[in-house]
C-alpha positions in Angstrom: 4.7 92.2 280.9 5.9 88.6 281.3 2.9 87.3 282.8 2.4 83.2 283.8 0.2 82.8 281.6 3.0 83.3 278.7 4.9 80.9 281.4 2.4 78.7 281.0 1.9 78.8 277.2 5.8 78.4 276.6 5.5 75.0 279.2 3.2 74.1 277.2 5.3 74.6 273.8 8.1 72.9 275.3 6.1 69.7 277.0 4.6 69.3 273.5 8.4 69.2 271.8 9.7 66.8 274.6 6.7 64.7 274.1 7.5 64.5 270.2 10.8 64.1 270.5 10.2 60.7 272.9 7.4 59.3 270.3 9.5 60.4 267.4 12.5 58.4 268.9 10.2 55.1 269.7 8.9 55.0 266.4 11.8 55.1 264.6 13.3 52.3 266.8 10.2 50.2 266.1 10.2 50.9 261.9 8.0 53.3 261.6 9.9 55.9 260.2 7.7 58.0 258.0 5.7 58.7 261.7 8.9 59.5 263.6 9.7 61.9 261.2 6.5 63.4 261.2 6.7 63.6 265.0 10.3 64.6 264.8 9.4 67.8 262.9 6.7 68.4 265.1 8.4 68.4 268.1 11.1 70.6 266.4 8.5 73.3 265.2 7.2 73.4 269.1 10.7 74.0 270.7 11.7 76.4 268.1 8.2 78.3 268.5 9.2 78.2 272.3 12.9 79.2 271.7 12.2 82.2 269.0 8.4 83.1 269.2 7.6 83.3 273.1 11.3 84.0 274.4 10.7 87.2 272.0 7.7 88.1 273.2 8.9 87.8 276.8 11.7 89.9 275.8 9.1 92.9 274.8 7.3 92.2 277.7 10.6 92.4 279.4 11.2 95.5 278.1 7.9 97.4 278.5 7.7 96.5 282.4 8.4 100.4 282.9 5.5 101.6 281.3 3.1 99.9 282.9 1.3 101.3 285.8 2.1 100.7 289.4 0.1 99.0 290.8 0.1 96.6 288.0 3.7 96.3 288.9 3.0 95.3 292.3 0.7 92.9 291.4 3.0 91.1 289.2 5.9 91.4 291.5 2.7 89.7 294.5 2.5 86.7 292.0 6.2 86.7 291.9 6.2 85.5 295.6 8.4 88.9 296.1 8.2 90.7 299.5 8.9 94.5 300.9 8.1 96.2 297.8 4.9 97.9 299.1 6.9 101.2 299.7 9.4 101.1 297.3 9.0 103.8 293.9 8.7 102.8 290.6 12.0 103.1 289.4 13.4 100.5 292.3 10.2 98.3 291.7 11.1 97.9 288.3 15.1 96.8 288.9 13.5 94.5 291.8 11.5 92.6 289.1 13.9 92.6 286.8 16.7 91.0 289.0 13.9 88.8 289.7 13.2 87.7 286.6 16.9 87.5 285.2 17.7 84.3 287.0 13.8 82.5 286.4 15.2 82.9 282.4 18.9 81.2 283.2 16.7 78.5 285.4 14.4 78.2 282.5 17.4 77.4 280.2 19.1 75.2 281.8 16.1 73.1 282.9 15.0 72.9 279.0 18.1 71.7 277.8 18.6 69.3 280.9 15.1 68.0 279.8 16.2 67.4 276.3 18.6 65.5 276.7 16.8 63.8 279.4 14.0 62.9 276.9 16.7 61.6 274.3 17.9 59.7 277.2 14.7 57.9 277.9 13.8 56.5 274.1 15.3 53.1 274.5 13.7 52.8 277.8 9.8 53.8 276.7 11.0 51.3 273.2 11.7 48.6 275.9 9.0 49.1 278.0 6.3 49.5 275.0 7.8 46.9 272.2 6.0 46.7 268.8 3.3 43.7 269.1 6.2 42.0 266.8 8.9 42.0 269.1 6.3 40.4 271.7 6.3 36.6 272.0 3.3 35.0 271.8 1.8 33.0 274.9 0.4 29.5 274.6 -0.2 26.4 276.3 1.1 23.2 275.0 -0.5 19.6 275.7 -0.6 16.1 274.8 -4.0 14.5 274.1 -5.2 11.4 273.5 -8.2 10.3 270.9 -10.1 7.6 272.8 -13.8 6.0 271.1 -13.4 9.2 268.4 -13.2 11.4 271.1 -10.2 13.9 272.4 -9.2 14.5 275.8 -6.3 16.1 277.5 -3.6 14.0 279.2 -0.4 14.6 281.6 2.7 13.7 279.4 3.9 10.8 281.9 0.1 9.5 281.3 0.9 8.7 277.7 0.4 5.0 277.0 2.0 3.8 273.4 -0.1 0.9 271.6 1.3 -1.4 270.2 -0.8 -3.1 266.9 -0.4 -6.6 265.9 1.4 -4.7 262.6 3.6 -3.2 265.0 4.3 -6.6 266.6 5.0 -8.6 263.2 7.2 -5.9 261.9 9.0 -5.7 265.1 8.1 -2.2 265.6 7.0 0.4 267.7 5.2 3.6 266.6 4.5 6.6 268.8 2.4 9.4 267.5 2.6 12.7 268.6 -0.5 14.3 269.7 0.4 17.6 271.0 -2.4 20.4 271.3 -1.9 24.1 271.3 -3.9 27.0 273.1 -3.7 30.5 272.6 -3.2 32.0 275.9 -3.0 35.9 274.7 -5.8 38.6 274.8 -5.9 38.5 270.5 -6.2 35.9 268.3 -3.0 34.6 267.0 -2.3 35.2 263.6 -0.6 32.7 261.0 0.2 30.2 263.4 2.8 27.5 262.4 4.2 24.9 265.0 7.9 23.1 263.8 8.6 19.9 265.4 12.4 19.4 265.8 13.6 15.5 266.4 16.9 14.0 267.2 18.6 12.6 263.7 18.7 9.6 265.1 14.9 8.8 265.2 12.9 7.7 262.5 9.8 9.9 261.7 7.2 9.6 259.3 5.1 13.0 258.8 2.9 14.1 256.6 3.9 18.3 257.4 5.8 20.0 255.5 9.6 19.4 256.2 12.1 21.9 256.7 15.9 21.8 255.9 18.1 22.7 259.0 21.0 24.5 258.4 23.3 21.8 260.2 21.8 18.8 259.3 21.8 17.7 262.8 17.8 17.6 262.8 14.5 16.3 260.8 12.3 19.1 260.9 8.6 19.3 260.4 6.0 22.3 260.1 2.5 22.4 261.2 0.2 24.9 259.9 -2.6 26.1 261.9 -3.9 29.5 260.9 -5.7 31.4 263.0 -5.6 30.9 267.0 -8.8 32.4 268.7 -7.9 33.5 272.2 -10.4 30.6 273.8 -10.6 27.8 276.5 -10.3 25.3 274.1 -7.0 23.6 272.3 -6.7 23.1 268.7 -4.5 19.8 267.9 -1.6 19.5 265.4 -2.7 18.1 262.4 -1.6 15.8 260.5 0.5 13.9 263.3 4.1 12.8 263.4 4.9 9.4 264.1 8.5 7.6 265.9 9.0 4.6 265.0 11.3 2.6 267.1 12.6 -1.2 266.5 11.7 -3.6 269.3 15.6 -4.7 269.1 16.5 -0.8 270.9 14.3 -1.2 273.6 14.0 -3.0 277.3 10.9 -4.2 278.6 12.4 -3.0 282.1 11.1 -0.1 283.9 10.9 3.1 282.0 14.5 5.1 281.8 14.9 9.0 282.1 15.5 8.9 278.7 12.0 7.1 277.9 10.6 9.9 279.7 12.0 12.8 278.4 11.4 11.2 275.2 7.8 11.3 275.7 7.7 14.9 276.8 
């Protein structure tokens, strides 16, 4: 007799395959495809045990409803929801069950392959709303500082004073170090942390990084390792420090341009 509890176990079958089927999908989108087709096959082996395994067995249960007793008829066709059949005979209990049950099974079939292609469907939306920790950009914070009496201490960028050395003054210079500072604002500790510094060609930079070749040769390039960034309160500066130098003869001892500015962020 096709009780709910065999309803139950073949929900349970088919959750299981849907569920596969989704993490099988996700994986494989995100590289890892020795998992996805471990989950693939999974899933696979629960919907076919649902399709082959329990719709038999329903089937024989299907099929044996006659023989069983009366009143365990009526007690199925009582959890079936179904009314009036208190009086009926056997024979017309039976063909009331049956109809019954007839168009739960085309329901059934429908709804699983609606779900299927449902839970196809949704893989690039559970890839995009649970991306590998690789596709996730990292956050930070980003400072300038200033070393004052051998000590460090954060400053706003339009707080940055450039001074000038009596070298600076006889080689008709002026040199602008870059002292940025970097935080790691995630909940982990960042990982291989490198900072590149990208200038206009037009500047002249002295740096003791390691340099990098741009493509287009429109732009000096400089890499800053840092290793490891604990996920703390504190910023870790860039080390060793680039330097702009600028010849007195480009610049106006007027009031600072936009350009000064943004140069200084």
């Amino acid at each position: 007799m096709r009780s709910f509890t065999e309803l139950a176990q073949r929900a349970v079958l088919f959750l299981i395959g849907l569920v596969g089927i989704c993490v099988s999908g996700v994986w494989f989108l995100q590289g890892g495809r020795y998992g996805a087709i471990v989950a693939f096959c999974g899933a696979m082996a629960a919907l076919l045990a649902d399709f082959f395994w329990m719709s038999k067995k329903s089937e024989l249960s299907r099929s044996a409803i006659p023989d069983q007793p009366v009143y365990e008829l009526k007690a199925l066709a009582r959890d079936m929801g179904l009314k009036g059949f208190s009086s009926l005979p056997k024979e017309e209990l039976v063909a009331l069950i049956r109809r019954r049950l007839d168009p739960l099974s085309r329901r059934w079939g429908v709804f699983k392959w609606i779900a299927v292609i449902a839970a196809f469907g949704a893989i690039p939306g559970l890839d995009w709303l649970m991306p590998p920790p690789s596709r996730v950009p990292p956050q930070y914070a980003i400072a300038w500082y200033e070393r004052t009496e051998g000590k460090l201490r954060l400053i706003p960028p339009h707080d940055v004073e450039v001074a000038v050395s009596t070298d600076d003054i006889l080689g008709d210079r002026v040199r602008i170090p870059i002292h940025l500072a970097l935080r790691n604002l995630d909940a982990v500790p960042l990982e291989i942390v490198r900072v590149e510094l990208s200038y206009d060609a037009d500047l002249q930079i002295s740096s003791s990084g390691k340099a990098k070749i741009d493509p287009s040769d429109r732009r000096p390039v400089y890499e800053h390792p840092i290793g490891t960034l604990e996920n703390t309160e504190h910023y870790t500066p860039l080390e060793p420090v680039d330097t702009i130098t600028i010849p007195t003869q480009f610049l106006c001892f007027a009031a600072p341009s936009r350009q000064d500015h943004q140069l200084l962020h």
